[in-house]
N, C-alpha and C positions, 0 to 999 in steps of 0.2 A: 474616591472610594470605589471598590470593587464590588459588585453585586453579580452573582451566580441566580438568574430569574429562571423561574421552572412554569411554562404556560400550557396549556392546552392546545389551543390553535392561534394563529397569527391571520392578520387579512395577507389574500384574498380569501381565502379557505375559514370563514366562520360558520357559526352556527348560529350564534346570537349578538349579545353585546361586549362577551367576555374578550374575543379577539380584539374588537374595536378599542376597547377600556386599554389594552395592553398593550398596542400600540400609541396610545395618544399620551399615556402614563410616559413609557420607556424614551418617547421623543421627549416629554418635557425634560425627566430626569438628565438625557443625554447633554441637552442644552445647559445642564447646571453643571457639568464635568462629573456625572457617574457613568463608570465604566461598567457596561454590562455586557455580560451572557448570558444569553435569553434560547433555554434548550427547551425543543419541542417533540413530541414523538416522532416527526417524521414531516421534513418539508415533500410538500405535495409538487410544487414548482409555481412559478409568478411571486413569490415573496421577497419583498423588498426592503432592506433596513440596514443603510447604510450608517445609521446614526450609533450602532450596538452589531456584536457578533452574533448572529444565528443560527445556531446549532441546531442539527438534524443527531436526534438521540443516537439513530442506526450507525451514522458517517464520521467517522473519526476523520475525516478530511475537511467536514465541514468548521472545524475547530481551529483551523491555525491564524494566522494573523490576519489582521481587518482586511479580507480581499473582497468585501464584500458579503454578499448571499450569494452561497453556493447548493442547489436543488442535489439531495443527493441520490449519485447514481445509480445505486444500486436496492434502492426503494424497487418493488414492485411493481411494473406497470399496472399490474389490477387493482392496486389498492386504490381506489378514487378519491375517499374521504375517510378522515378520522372515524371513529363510531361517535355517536352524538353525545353529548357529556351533557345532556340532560336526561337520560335515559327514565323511564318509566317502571317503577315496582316490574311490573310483569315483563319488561324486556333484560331484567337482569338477573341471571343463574345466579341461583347462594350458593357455588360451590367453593367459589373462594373466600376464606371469611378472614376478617381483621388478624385472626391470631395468628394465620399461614405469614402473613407479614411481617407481624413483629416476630413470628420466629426465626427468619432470616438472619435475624442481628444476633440469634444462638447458635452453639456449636451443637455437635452428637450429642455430646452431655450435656446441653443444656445450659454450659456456661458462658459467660459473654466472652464473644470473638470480635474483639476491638480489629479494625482492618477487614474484616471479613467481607466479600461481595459477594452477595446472595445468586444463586445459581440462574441458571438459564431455565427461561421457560420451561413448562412441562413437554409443549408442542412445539419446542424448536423454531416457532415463525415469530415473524415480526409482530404480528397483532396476534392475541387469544380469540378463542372462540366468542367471548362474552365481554360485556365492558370493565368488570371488575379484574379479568384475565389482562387488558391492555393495562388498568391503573398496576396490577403489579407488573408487569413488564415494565413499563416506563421506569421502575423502581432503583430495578436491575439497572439497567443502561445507566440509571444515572449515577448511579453508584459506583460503573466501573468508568464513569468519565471526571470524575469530583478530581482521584488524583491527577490529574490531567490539564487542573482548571487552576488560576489564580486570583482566588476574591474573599472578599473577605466577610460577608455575609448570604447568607440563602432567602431569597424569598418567593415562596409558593403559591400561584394564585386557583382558588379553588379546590375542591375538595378531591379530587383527580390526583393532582399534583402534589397532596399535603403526606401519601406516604415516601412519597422520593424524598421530599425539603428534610422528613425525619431521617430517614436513611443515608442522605448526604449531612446533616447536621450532625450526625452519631461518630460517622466516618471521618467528618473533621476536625469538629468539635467548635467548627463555625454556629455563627447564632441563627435563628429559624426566624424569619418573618411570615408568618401568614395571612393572605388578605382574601378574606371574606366580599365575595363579589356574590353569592346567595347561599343559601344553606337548604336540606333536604326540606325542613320545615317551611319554609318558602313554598317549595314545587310540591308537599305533597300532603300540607298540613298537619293533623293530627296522625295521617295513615302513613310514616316516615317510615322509609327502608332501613333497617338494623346494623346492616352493615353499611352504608353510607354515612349511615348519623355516627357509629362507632368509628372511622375514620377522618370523618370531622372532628371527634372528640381527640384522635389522636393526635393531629395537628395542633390544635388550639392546644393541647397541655403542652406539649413539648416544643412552644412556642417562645423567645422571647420577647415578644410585640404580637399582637393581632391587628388589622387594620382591618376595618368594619366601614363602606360605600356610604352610612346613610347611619347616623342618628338613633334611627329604625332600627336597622339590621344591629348594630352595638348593643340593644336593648336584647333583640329576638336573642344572640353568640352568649352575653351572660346568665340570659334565662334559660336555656336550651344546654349551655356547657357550662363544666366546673372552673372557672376563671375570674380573676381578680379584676375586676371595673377599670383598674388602674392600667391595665395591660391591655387593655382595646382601645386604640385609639379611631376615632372616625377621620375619613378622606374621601370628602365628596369626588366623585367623577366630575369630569370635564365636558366640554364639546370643541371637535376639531373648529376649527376657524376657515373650513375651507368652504363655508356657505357665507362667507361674510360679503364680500364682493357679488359673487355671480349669482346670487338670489334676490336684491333691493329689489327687482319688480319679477311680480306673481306671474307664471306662463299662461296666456289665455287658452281658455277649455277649448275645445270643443265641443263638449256638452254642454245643454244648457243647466242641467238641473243640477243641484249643490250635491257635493259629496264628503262622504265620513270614510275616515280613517284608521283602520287598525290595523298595524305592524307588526309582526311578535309572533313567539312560540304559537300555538292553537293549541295550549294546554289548561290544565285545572288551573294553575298560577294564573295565568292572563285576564284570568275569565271573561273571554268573546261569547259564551252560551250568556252573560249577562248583556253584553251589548247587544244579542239579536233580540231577545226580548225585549230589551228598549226600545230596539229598531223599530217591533210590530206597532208599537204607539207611533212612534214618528211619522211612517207614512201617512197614515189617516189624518195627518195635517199637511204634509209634503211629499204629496204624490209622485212627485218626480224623482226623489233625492236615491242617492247610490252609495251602499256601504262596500268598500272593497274593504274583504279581512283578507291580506297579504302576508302568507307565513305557512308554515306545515306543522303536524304536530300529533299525538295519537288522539285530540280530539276531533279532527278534522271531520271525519264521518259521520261523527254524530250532529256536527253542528250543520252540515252539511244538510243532513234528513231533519232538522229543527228548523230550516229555512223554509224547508219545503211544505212539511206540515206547517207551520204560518204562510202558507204561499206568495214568500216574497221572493221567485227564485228571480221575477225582474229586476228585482232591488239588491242584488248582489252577485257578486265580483269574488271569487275566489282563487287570484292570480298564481297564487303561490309562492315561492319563497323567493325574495327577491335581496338585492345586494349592489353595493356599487352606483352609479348611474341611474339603475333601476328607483333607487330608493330617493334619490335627490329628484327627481320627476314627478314620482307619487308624490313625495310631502310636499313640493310645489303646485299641486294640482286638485291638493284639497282641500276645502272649506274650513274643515276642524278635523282635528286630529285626536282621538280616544281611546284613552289607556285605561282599562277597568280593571285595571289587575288586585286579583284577592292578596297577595303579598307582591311588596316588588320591592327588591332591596334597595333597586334607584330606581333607573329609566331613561337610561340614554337619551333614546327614542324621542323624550319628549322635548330635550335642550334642541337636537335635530329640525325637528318639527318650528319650532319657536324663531329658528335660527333661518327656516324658511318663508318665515312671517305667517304663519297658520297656527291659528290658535287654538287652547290644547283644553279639554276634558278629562282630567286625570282621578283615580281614586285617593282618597284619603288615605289609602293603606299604601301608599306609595314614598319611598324616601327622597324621589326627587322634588318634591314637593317644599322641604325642605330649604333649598338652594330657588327654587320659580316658583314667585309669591302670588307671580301677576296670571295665574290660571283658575278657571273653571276649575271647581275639586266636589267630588260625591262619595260614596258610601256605595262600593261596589255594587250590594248587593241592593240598594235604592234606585230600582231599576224605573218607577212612576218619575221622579229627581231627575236621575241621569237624561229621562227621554225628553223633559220639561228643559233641563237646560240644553240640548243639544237642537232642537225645535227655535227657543229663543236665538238663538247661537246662529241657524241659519238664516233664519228668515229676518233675524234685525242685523245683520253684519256692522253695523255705525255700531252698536251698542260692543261688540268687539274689538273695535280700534286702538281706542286706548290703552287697552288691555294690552294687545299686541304689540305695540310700540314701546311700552313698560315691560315687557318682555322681554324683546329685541335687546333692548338696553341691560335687562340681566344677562341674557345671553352670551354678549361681547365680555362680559367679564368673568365668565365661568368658563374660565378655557382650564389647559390641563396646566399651565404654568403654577399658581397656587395650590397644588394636589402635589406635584412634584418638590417642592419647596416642604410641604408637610408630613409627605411619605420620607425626604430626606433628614428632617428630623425626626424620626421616628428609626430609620438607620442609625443616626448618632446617640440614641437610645439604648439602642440592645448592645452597639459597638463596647459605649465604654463602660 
């Protein structure tokens, strides 16, 4: 089978989990004999993937036979990074709104232009001014690259990428996969961006399959969107296997006192403003203990000045946004690992963690939760709980063993092999 994959970012260049999810997916799929092309806005350079073509949306060079990954050349040396595809209410102009999109697929009059490719940016550049300006560019681009491409399904991951999957689905008349890796309602609760949640909504209709990370998230895409239960299927995420070996034994500290972990955006979603307030309990039993929040995000400042006013600026670590290497060292090197997030559609992060023998404190509002039985689980905003079990959790470590070993053992069989196998039939779904 031929798949036409439309992503955001690829590693090394992520932001969060979505890159990592997309890479771990597209190797297992590859290993089953699907043929993909996996187009991105724009490879930055260091992108590796020989298992699938990787297209650079800008580089019509990057498209021809498997020669590998090709960085393309004529990218902009200034552009450094995607713009962030989590972007915040207030970081994103409404000047583009959903209908600018779907009008694309109109002609002057108004009537449908079957073949039509929707014109060139307003500003003639690669990126727009704004993040909604990039989601339709990417649109473009991939619309004049579809005839060019030979597969026989589209699938979109993300709400970024869900108006290109339609505009390449219209244009072929190939079938839409969209897979739900988090939705606005996630990142922004009740106060959802209009047009994001309308571009979600555009996806999921003109979809034929939705695939939904978590159980959770399946529930949140039917209540949120106008869609038939039967047509979301859930596909837990994976975890790479490449801590399997070079983690059996934990790296000695150098510190002496125990440390917490939090990984992740530093936004309303996460919620690390609930972990520091657990924090202020914790110490006054474990004077020593060190919370590194590793991550950036538009909450950073404020939680920053919330540290301060509880004056634990001893008691925290705010490394910032870490990746790579980076990341296999921290979850090696700490005591427990803490995911308070208010929605989380999975949680990579926590199989990672698990898979480095560090045992994990996760929300109940979590869909990884799901698939890792053998963790600590609280109630976000159960901030008295969350601090009681993170307290226990250090100071009795035997009382965690078993746990952690019960773990490990989920772990080794939550790879992406079984996600690949159930995303592929879910292709053989919409196919026939």
């Amino acid at each position: 089978m031929k798949v036409l994959m439309l992503g955001w970012e690829y590693p090394p260049h992520i932001t969060g989990g979505l890159g990592t999810a997309c890479e771990g997916l597209t190797m297992a799929l590859a290993r089953g004999g699907v043929d993909i092309s996996f187009v991105v806005p724009a490879l930055l350079g260091g992108e590796r993937a020989p298992h699938m073509t990787l297209i650079d949306s800008w580089d019509e060079q990057s498209m021809p036979a498997r020669s590998g990954v090709r960085a393309a050349s004529n990218v902009s040396s200034h552009i450094k990074t995607l713009f962030g595809c989590y972007a915040r209410e207030e970081e994103v102009e409404n000047r583009l709104l959903l209908g600018e999109i779907e009008s694309e697929l109109e002609d002057e009059e108004g009537e449908s232009a079957e073949g039509a490719i929707p014109k060139k940016s307003p500003k003639g550049s690669r990126y727009g001014g704004n993040m909604m300006e990039e989601v339709y560019g990417f649109s473009q681009r991939v619309a004049q690259l579809v005839g060019k491409l030979d597969f026989d399904l589209i699938h979109a991951h993300d709400w970024m990428t869900y108006p290109a999957g339609v505009v390449a689905s219209r244009l072929t008349g190939k079938p839409l996969v969209t897979h739900v890796h988090s939705l606005e309602y996630d990142r922004s609760g009740q106060s959802v961006h209009p047009t994001i949640h309308g571009i979600e909504r555009l996806g999921i209709e003109n979809s034929g399959a939705v695939i939904a990370v978590s159980g959770y998230t399946r529930s949140v895409v039917i209540d949120q969107h106008p869609v038939e239960g039967e047509r979301v299927f859930v596909v837990h995420n994976g975890v790479s296997g490449k801590y399997r070996r070079s983690l059996r034994k934990k790296v000695e500290k150098k510190q002496r006192g125990k440390t917490v972990l939090f990984l992740g955006r530093i936004t309303f979603q996460k919620g690390p403003d609930y972990l520091v307030d657990a924090a202020s309990r914790v110490v006054r039993h474990i004077p020593d203990v060190k919370f590194v929040i590793a991550g950036t995000g538009d909450m950073l400042p404020q939680l920053v000045g919330r540290v301060s006013d509880l004056g634990l600026q001893n008691h925290f670590d705010f490394p910032g946004f870490l990746s790579g290497p980076d990341v296999e060292r921290m979850m090696r090197q700490a005591d427990l690992y803490v995911m308070p997030s208010v929605s989380e559609p999975f949680g990579i992060s926590a199989l990672e963690a698990i898979s480095c023998d560090t045992p994990c404190l996760i929300s109940k509002q979590s869909g990884v939760g799901e698939v890792l039985r053998h963790a600590l689980r609280v109630d976000f905003w159960d901030v008295n709980r969350m601090a009681d079990l993170m307290i226990n959790a250090l100071l009795y470590p035997s009382m965690c063993y078993e746990m952690v070993r019960n773990a490990s053992r989920e772990a080794q069989r939550l790879r992406w092999g079984p996600a690949a196998r159930r995303t592929l039939e879910v292709y053989r779904s919409v196919v026939s």
